[in-house]
C-alpha positions as CSV (number, residue, x, y, z in Angstrom):
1,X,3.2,-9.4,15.1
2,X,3.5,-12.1,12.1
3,X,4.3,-11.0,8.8
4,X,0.6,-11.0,7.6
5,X,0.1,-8.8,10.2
6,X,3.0,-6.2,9.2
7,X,2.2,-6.9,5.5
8,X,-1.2,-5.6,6.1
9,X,-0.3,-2.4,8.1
10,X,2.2,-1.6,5.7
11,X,-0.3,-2.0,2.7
12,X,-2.8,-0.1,4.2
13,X,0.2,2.7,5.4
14,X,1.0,3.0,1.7
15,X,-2.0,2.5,0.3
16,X,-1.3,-0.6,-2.2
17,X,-1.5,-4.3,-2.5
18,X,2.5,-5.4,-2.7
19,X,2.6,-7.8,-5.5
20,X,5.8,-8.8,-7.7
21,X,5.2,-8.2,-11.2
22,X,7.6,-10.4,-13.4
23,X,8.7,-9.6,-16.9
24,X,10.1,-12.5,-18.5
25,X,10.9,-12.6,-22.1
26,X,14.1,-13.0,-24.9
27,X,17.3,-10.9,-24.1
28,X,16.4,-7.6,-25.8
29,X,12.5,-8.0,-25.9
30,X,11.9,-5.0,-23.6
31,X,11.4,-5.8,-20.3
32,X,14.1,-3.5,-18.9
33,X,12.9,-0.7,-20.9
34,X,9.2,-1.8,-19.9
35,X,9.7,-2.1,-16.5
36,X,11.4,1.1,-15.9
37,X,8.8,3.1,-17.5
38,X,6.0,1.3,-15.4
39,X,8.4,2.2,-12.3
40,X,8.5,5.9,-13.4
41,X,4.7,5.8,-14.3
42,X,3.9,4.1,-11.0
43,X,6.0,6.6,-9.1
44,X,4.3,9.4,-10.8
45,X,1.1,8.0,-9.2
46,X,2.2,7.5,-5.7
47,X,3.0,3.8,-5.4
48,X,6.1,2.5,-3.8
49,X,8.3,0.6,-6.2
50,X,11.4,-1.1,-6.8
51,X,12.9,-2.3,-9.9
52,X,15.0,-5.3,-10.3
53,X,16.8,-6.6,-13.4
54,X,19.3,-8.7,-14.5
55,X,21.9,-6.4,-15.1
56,X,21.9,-5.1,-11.7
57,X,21.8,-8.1,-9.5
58,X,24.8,-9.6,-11.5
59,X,26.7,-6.6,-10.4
60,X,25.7,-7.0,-7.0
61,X,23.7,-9.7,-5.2
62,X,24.7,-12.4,-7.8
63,X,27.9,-11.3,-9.2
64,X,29.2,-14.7,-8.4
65,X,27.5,-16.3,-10.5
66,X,27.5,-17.7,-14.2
67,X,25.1,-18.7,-17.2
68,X,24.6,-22.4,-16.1
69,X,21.7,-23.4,-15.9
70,X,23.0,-24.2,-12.1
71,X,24.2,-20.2,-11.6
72,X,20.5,-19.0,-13.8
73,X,18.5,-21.5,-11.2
74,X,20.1,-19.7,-7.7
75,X,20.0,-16.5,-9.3
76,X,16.2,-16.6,-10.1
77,X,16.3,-18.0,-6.5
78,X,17.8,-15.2,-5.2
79,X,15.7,-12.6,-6.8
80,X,12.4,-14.5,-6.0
81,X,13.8,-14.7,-2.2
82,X,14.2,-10.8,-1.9
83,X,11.3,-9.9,-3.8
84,X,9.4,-11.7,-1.3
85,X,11.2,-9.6,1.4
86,X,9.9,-6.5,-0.6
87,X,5.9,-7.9,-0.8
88,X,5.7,-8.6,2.9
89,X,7.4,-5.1,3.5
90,X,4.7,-3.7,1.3
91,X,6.5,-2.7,-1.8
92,X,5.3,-3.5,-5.0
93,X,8.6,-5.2,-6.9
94,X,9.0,-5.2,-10.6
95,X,11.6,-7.8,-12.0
96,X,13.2,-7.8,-15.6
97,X,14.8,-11.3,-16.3
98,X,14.5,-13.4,-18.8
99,X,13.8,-16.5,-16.6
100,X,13.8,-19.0,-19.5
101,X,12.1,-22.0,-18.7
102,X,8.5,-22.9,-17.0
103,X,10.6,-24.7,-14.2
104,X,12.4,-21.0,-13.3
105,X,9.4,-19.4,-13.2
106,X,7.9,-22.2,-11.1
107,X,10.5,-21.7,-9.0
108,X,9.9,-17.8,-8.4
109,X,6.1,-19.0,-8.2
110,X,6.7,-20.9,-5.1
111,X,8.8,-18.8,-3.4
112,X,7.0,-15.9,-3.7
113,X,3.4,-17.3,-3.7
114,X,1.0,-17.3,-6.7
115,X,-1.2,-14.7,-5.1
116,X,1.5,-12.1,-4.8
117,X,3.0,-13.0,-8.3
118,X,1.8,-11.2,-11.5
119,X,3.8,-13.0,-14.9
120,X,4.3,-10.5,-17.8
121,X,5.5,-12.2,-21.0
122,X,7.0,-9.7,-22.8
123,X,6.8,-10.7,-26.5
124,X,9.3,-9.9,-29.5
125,X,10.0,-12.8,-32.2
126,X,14.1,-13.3,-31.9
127,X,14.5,-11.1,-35.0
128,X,13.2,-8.1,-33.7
129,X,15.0,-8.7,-29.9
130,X,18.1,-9.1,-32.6
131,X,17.9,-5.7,-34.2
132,X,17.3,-4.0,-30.9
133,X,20.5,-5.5,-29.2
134,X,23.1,-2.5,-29.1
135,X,25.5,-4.6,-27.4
136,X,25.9,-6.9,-29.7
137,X,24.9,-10.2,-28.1
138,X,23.4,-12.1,-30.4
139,X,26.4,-11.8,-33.1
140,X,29.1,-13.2,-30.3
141,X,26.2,-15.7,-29.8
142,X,26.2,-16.8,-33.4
143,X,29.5,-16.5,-33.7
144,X,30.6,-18.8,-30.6
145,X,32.2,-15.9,-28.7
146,X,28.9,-16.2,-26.0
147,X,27.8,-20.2,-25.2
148,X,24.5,-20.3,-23.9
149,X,22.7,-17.5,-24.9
150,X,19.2,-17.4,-24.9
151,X,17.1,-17.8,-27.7
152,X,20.1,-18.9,-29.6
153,X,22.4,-21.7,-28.2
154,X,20.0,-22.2,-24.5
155,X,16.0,-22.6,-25.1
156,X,13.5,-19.8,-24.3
157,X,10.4,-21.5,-23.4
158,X,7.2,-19.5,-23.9
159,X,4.9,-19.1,-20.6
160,X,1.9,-21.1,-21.0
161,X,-0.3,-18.9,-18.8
162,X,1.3,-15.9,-17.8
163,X,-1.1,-13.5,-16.2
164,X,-0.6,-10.7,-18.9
165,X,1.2,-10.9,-22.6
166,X,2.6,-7.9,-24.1
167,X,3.9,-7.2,-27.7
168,X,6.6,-4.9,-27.6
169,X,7.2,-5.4,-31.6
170,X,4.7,-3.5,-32.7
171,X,3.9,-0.3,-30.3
172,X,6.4,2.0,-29.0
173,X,7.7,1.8,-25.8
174,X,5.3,4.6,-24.3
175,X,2.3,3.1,-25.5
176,X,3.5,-0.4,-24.0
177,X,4.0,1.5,-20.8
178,X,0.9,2.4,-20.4
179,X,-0.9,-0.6,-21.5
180,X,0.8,-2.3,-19.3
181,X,-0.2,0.3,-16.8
182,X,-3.7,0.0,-17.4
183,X,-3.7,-3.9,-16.3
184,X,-1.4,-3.3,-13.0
185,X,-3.4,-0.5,-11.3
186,X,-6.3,-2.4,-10.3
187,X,-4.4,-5.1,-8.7
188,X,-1.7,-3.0,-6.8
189,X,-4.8,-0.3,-6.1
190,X,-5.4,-0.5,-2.4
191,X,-9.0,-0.4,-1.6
192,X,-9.8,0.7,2.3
């Protein structure tokens, strides 16, 4: 059986269209915060979904790597390579990574394919992603302490055409959510 083949039984097993829905954005913009929430929501309504961010591949799957742009290319390799694992297994995959330039996210594009891709730019201006940063990020950023940072010492490249823009600057998180849920349900809904 090829992997169309098994992609298709396992769609139609689970009752969804597996697609990999990509949050890109500024550190701190919400896409974490986003894309748990529309994992919980899409749990809550029977889908099967995975959630993958930045912070938990670099403790696992690419903890060896850096901030170069080098290390950020083979990690958004990495990620684009198993979420493409996930899609022809069926699973519907939502990713939370800044993925900075058009080139990166060309990069996940071709891996994965442009049908099973859906790109989310999650949108804050710097100053809001700033205020929300409880880690403190953007100070050692300013201050030297962090080289490379995103939206303050490395570019952040707004998406030309991403599939679906969201403003998390002026709505609260739940009301993102479902927004956000709104748009994804058709395309993930599995239609016998």
């Amino acid at each position: 059986m090829g992997k169309t083949g098994y992609r298709q039984i396992m769609e139609k097993r689970l009752g969804q269209k597996a697609r990999v829905i990509w949050l890109t954005g500024l550190p701190c913009s919400g896409k974490t915060t986003l894309g748990s929430g529309l994992e919980k929501a899409l749990l809550d309504e029977g889908f099967h979904v995975k959630l993958l961010d930045g912070d938990v591949t670099r403790k696992g799957l690419c903890s060896d790597l850096g901030f170069s742009a080098r290390d950020r290319e083979e990690n958004i390799r990495r990620v684009a390579e198993i979420s493409k694992l996930f899609v022809d297994s069926g699973i519907i995959t939502i990713n939370a990574f800044i993925t900075p330039t058009e080139r990166l996210r060309e990069l996940a594009r071709e891996i994965i394919g442009s049908d099973n891709l859906v790109s989310i730019y999650v949108n804050a201006p710097v100053e809001v992603c700033e205020a929300r940063d409880v880690k403190g990020m953007y100070r050692k950023a300013r201050s030297g302490e962090i080289l490379d940072f995103t939206g303050v010492s490395a570019p952040f490249e707004i998406p030309l055409s991403p599939d679906y823009r969201i403003d998390t600057a002026s709505l609260a998180p739940e009301q993102n959510i479902a927004e956000l849920l709104e748009f994804i349900v058709p395309i993930i809904k599995f239609e016998a």
